[in-house]
N, C-alpha and C positions, 0 to 999 in steps of 0.2 A: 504494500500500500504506500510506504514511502516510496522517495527516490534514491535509490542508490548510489550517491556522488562516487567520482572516483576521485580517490586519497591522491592530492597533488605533492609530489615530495618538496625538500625542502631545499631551498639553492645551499651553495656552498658560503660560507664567508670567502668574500670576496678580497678583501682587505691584506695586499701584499703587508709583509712584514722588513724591518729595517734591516739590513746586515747588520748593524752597532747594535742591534736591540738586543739578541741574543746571540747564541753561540751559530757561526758562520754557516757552515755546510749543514748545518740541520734547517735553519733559516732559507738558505736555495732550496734545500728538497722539497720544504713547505711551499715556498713561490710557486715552484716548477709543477708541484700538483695542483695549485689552483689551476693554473696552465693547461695542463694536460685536461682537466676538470671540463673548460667552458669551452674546449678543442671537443668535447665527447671520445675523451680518449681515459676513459674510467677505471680501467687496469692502470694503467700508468700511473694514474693518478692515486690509485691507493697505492702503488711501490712508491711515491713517491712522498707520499703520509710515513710510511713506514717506516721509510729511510729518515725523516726527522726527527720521528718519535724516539727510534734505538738511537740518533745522534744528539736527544735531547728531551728526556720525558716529561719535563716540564713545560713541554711547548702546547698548552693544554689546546687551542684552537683546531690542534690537526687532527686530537681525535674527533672534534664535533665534525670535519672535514670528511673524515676517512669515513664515518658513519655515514655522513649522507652517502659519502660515492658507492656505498656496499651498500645501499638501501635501492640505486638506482641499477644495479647486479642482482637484485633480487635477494643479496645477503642478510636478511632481516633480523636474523638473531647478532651476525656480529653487527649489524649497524646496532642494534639495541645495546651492546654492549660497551661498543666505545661513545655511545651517547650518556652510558652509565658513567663509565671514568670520567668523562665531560661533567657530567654534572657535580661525582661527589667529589670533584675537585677545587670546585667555586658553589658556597650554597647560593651564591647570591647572582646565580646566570638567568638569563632572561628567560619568556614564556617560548621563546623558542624552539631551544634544547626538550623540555617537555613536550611540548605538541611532537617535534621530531620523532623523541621515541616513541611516544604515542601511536603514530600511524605505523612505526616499527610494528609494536604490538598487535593492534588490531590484523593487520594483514598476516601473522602469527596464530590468529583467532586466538590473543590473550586480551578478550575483552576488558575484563579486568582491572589488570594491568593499565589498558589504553585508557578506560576509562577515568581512574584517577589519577596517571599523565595527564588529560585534555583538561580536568577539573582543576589541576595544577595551575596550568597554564593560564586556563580563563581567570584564575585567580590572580594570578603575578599582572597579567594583563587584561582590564577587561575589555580593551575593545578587539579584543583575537576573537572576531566572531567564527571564524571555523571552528576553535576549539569550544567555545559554547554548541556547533553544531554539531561536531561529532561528538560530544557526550549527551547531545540530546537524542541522537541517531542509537547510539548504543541503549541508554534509557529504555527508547521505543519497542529495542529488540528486544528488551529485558520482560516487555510487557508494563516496567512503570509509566504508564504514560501521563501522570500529574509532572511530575520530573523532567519528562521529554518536552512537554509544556513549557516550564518554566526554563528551558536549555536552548528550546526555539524560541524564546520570546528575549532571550539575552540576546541572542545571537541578529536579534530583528532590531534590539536595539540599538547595538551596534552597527548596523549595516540594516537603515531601513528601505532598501532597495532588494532584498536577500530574497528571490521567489521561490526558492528550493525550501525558508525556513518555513515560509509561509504553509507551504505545500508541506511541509513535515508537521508543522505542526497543525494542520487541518485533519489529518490524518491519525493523531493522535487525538484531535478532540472528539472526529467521530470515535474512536475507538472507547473514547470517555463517556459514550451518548448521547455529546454537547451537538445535534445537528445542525443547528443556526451556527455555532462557530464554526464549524469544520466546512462549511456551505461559502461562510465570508472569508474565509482565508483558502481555501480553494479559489475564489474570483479574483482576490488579492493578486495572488502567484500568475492568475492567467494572466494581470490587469500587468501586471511587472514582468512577462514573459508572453506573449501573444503564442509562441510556438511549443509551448508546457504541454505537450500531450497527456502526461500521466495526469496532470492535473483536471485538464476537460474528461479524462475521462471517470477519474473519482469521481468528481462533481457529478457527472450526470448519474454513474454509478448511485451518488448518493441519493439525488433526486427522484429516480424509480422507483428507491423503496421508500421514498414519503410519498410517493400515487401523483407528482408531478412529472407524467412520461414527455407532456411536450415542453417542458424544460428538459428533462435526460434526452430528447432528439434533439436540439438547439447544440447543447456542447457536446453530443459524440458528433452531431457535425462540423464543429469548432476540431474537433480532435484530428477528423478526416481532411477536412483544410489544411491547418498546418503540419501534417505529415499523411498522404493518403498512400501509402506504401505500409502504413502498419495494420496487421490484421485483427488487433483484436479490435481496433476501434467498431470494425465494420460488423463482427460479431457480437460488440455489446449492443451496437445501432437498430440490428439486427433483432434483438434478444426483445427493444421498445417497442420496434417496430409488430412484432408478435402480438404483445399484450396491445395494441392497438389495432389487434383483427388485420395488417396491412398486412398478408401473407406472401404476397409479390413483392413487396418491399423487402420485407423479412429475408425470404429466398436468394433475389439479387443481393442483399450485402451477406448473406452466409456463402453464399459463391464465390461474393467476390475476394472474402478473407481465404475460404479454400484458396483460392487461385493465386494470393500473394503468398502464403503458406501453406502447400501442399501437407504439413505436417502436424499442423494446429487439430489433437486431439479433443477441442475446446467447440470448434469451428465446428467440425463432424456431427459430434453431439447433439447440437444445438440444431443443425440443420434435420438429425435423424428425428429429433421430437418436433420439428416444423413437416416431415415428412409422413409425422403418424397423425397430427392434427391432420391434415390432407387426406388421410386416409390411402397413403399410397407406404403400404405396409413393407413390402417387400424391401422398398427403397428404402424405407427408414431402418431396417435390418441391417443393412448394404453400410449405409453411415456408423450405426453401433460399432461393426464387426470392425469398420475400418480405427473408430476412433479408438477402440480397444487393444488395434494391432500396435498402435501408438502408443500408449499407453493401459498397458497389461492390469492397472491398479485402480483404472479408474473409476470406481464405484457407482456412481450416479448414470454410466454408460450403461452398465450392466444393468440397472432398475431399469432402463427406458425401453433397453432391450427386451428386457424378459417383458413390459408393457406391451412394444410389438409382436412379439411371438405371442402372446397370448391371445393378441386381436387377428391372429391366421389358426387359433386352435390350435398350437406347440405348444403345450399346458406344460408339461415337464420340462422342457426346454426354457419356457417361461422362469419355474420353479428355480430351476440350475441357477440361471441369472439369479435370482432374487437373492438366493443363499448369496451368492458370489458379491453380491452387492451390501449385504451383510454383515459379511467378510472386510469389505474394505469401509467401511464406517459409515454405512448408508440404514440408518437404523428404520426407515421409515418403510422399508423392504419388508420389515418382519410383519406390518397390515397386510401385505397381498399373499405375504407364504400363511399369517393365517386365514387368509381371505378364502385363497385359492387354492392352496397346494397341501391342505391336511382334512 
């Protein structure tokens, strides 16, 4: 339901150092890897950390250096670790070094960890709205979403242009039950990003299940506008379009999401229960079996399924589905196996 930012790392210190400052040839090596650093030449650039550090271990900037360049390697545990010497060599280093390891962590999946890093940080700093954002992100994951609240709402303070907070935390008030908030900060994000897909399509998401369908068909066309190559939009579009009897509608956008994603298990489904309203039973079997090839788990496929096999008199065959759907946490299956199949 939120948006998934991607973790932007963190540049290097940029900041050559004096020859007079410290000890000589430790001081080059340090140059010489920022060097190598903003060349994207990132091996080099940690040998050339390296070489400072054993020529001078007090050159404390070149572990925060060497960290980031093994964070941009995918070295995540040793970036966290000479982010750590960084730190507990200066308590008094900026929100920087913290968020640093922070996204260290997190991409480690030591939420954790990440998260009282980024609380750190927003602490030493409050206007580091990222790190107000990713411990409101992790919050969210965590299920706190009072917390997540108050982590997007820093984070909005900071940077009240932020449409990613907005949209996190819309998504978090729905989750709260708050539907008039999660409704205005979903517009917000659109209002500060016109091309927010996920967010047109929460919104309308949200707006169907308060029985407002021609607001949810307003922004999943909002959604299709600003990116009409993504298929769920056309499947959620799709889904309004249903509940509003428009079964030609319906049909054309479950087509059209097939035809962007041949693969969308989602897309099948949805079209196989548009094909059993129709009454064109066979077809809707055709869709199940397919969205099921795709997704072996998918429970709710399996109910719809055994619904059409039941509407051709495959009573058992029916049955099988329902258990199977059962099985994968479709409890609503156990009315038709007591309905129908005992």
């Amino acid at each position: 339901m939120r948006i998934i930012s991607l973790l932007v790392f963190t540049a290097i210190s940029g900041l050559t150092l004096s020859l007079s400052a410290q000890n000589e040839q430790a001081v080059e090596a340090y140059n010489q890897g920022i060097t190598f650093f903003n060349t994207k030449n990132i091996k080099e650039a940690i040998n050339s950390f390296d070489k400072a550090i054993s020529l001078d271990s007090t050159l404390n900037q070149a572990y925060f250096n060497r960290g980031v360049a093994k964070a941009e390697q995918n070295d995540f545990a040793g970036a966290v670790a000479d982010y750590s010497k960084f730190i507990a060599r200066d308590k008094s280093v900026s929100d920087r070094a913290y968020f640093s390891r922070a996204q260290a962590y997190y991409l480690m999946q030591k939420k954790d960890e990440a998260l009282a890093d980024y609380l750190e940080a927003g602490k030493r700093n409050a206007e580091n709205y990222d790190a107000h954002y990713y411990a409101g992100g992790i919050y969210f994951e965590k299920g706190a979403y009072s917390d997540a609240i108050r982590l997007f709402t820093q984070a909005i303070t900071s940077k009240n242009d932020f449409a990613e907070a907005y949209h996190d935390r819309g998504s978090a008030k729905q989750k709260s039950g708050d539907t008039q908030g999660a409704i205005a900060d979903y517009r917000e994000a659109t209002r500060l990003r016109p091309n927010l897909v996920q967010a047109y399509n929460n919104l309308g998401s949200l707006l169907r299940t308060t029985g407002d369908l021609q607001g949810a068909l307003v922004e999943f066309g909002y959604a299709i506008k600003a990116d009409s190559k993504q298929s769920q939009s056309y499947v959620k579009r799709g889904r309004v379009k249903f509940d509003m009897q428009d079964f030609e509608g319906a049909l054309a956008d479950f087509n059209k999401a097939i035809e962007l994603n041949p693969r969308d298990a989602y897309a099948y489904n949805n079209r196989g229960c548009l094909k059993n309203k129709l009454r064109d039973f066979q077809g809707a079997i055709e869709d199940f079996d397919k969205a099921l090839s795709l997704d072996p788990n998918y429970g709710y496929a399996y109910m719809n399924r055994g619904i059409a096999k039941e509407n051709v008199n495959d009573v058992p065959g029916a049955c099988k589905d329902w258990n199977e759907a059962t099985l994968n946490g479709v409890d609503i299956a156990k009315q038709f196996i007591d309905s129908d199949c005992n």
